[in-house]
C-alpha positions as CSV (number, residue, x, y, z in Angstrom):
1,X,0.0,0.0,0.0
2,X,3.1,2.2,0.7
3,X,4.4,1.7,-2.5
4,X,1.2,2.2,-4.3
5,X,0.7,5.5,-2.6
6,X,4.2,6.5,-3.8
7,X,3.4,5.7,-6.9
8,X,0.2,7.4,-7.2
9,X,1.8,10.6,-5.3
10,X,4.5,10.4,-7.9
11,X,2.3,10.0,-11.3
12,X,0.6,12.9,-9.9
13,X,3.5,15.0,-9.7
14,X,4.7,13.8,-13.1
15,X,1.2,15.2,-14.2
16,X,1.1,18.6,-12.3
17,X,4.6,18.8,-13.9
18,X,3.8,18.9,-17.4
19,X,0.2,20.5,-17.0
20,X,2.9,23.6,-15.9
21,X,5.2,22.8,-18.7
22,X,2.5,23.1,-21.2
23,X,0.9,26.2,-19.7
24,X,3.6,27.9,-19.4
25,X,4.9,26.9,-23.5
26,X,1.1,28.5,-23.9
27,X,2.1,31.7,-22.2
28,X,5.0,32.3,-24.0
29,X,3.4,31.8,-27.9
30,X,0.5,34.2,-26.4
31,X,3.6,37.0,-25.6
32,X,5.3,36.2,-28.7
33,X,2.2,36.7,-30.7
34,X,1.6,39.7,-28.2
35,X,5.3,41.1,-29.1
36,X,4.7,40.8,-32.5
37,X,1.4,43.0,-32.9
38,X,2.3,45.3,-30.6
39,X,4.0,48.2,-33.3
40,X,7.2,49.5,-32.0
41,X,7.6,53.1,-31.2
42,X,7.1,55.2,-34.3
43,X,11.0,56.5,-35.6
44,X,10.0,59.8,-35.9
45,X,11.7,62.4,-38.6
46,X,12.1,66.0,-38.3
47,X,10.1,66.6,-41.2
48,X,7.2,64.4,-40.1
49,X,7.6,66.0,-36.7
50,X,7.1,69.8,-37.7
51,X,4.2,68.4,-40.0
52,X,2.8,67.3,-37.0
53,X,3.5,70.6,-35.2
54,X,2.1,72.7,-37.8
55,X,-1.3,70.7,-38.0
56,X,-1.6,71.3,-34.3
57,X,-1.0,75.0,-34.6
58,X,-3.6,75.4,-37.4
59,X,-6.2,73.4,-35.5
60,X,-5.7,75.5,-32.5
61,X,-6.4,78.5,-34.3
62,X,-9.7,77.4,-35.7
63,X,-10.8,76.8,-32.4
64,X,-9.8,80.4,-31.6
65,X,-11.5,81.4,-34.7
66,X,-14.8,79.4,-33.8
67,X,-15.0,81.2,-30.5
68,X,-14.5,84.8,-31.4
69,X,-17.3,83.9,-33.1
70,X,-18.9,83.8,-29.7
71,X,-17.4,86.9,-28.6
72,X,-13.5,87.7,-27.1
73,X,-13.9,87.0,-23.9
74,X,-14.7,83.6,-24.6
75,X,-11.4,83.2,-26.7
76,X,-9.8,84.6,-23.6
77,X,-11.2,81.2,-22.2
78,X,-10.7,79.0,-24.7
79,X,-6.9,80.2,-24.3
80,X,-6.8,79.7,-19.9
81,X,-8.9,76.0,-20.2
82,X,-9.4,74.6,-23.8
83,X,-6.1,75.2,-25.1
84,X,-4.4,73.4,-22.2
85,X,-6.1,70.8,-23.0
86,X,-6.3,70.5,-27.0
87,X,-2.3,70.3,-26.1
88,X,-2.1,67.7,-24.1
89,X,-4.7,65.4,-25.8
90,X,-3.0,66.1,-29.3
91,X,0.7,65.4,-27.7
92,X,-0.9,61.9,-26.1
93,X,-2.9,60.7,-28.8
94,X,0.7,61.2,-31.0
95,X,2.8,60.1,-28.8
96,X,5.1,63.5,-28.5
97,X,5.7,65.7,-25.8
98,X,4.4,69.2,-27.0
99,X,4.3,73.3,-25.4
100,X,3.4,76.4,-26.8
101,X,6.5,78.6,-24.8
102,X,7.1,82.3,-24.3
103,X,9.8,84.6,-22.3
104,X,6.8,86.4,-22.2
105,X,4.4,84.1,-20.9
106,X,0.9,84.6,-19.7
107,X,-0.3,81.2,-18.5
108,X,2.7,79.9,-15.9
109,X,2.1,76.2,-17.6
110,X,4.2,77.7,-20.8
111,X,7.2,79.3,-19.3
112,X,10.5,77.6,-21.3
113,X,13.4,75.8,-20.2
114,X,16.7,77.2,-20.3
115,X,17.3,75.7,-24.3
116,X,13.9,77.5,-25.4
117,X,14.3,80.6,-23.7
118,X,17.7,80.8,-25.3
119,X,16.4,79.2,-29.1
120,X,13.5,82.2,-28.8
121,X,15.5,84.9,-27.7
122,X,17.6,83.8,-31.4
123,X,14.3,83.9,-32.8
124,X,14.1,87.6,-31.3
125,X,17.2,88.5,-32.9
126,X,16.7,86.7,-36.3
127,X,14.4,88.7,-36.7
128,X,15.9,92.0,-36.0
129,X,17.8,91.4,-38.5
130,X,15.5,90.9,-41.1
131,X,15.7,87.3,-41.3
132,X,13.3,85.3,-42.4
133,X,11.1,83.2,-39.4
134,X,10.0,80.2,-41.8
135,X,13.1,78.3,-39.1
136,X,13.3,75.0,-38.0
137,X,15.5,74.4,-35.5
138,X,16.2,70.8,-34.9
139,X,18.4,69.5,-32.3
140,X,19.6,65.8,-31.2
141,X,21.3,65.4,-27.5
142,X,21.2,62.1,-25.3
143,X,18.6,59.9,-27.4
144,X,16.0,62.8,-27.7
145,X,14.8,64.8,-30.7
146,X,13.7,68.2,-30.1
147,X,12.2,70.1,-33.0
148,X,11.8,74.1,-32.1
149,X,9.8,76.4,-34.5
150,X,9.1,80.6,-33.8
151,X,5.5,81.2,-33.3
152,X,4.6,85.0,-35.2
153,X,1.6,87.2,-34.2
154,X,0.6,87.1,-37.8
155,X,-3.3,88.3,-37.0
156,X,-4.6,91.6,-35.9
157,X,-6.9,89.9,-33.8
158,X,-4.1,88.3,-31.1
159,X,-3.8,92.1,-30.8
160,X,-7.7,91.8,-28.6
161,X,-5.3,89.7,-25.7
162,X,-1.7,90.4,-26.8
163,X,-1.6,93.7,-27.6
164,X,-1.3,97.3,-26.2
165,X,-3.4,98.8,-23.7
166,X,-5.6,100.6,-26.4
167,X,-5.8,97.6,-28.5
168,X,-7.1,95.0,-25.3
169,X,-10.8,95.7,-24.4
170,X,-11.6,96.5,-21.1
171,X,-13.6,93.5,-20.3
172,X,-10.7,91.4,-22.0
173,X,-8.4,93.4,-19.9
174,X,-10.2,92.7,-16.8
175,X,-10.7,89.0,-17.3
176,X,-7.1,88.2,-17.8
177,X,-6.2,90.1,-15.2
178,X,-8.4,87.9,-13.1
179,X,-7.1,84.9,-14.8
180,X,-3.1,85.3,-14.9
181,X,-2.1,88.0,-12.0
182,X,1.2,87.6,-13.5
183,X,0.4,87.7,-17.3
184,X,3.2,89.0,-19.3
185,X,2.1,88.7,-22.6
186,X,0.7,92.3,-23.6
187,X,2.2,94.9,-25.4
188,X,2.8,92.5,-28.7
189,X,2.7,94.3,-32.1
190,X,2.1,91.9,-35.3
191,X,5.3,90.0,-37.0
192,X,6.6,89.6,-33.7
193,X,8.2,86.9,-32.2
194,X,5.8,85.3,-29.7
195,X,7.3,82.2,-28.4
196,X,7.9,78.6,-30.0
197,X,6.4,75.3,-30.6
198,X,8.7,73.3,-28.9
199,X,7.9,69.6,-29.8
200,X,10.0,66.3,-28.4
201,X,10.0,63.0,-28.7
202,X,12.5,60.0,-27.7
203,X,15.1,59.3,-30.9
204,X,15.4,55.8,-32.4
């Protein structure tokens, strides 16, 4: 009887043995197969990248356009709330880490590192002297690709929010006051330098 319970105790281990043997051969075809629709990170190019950028920057400003539409002050809050947003969503659904900067920022969220303060201040002087601001700037340091483009003031209505005291209405005045206490971003005139699409993404 001791031998037959062996036995049995044994054939059963034998058993749970390979049952775990063939699970786990199961597993690993389901990862391969896994592995092998999962699409590796997209290589991005500069090219493809500042396409990219440029899409987002026109599709921001229709959704500027559509709400003056609705009167400035509600630009004034698709700028503090909806354009936050549009940002983020359109940098994760791509994959990319993207900002709208500015040395002269109004919303705190868009104040530049030290390598886009110092690409839009170049910007700045570019364009004091005359040179043209259709500039890509594309720069490669420790696996990351970081594309950096000057955005203009090309419209006279950015003047409503980003211009002088005459040009800014009141009520706009007053809103972004309550908005951004520490709003920098007045006294703009158009063709300026206003900042920079700064896009990034990890190199391949």
């Amino acid at each position: 009887m001791a031998r037959g319970g062996e036995h049995t105790l044994l054939v059963a281990l034998v058993v749970l043995l390979l049952f775990g043997i063939t699970l786990g051969v199961v597993w690993w075809r389901q990862m391969q197969q896994h592995m092998q629709q999962v699409s590796p990170p997209r290589a991005w190019t500069p090219e493809a990248l500042d396409s990219l950028g440029q899409a987002f920057l026109q599709r921001l400003q229709q959704l500027l356009n559509e709400t003056l539409q609705q009167g400035p002050e509600a630009a004034v809050r698709v700028c503090a709330d909806t354009a936050q947003e549009f940002t983020a969503q359109f940098a994760r659904q791509h994959g990319i880490s993207l900002r709208r900067v500015a040395l002269r920022w109004r919303n705190p969220r868009n104040r530049p590192d030290s390598v886009e303060a110092f690409w839009i201040e170049q910007f700045q002087r570019w364009q004091a002297e005359g040179r043209t601001l259709d500039t890509l700037v594309v720069l490669r340091s420790a696996g990351e690709l970081r594309l950096l483009r000057p955005i203009v003031l090309r419209s006279a209505l950015c003047l409503m929010c980003h211009g002088s005291q005459q040009e800014i209405p009141p009520s706009i005045a007053q809103l972004i006051a309550e908005r951004y206490p520490e709003d920098r971003a007045r006294n703009f005139q158009l063709g300026q330098v206003r900042g920079a699409l700064s896009i990034r993404v990890p190199e391949q």
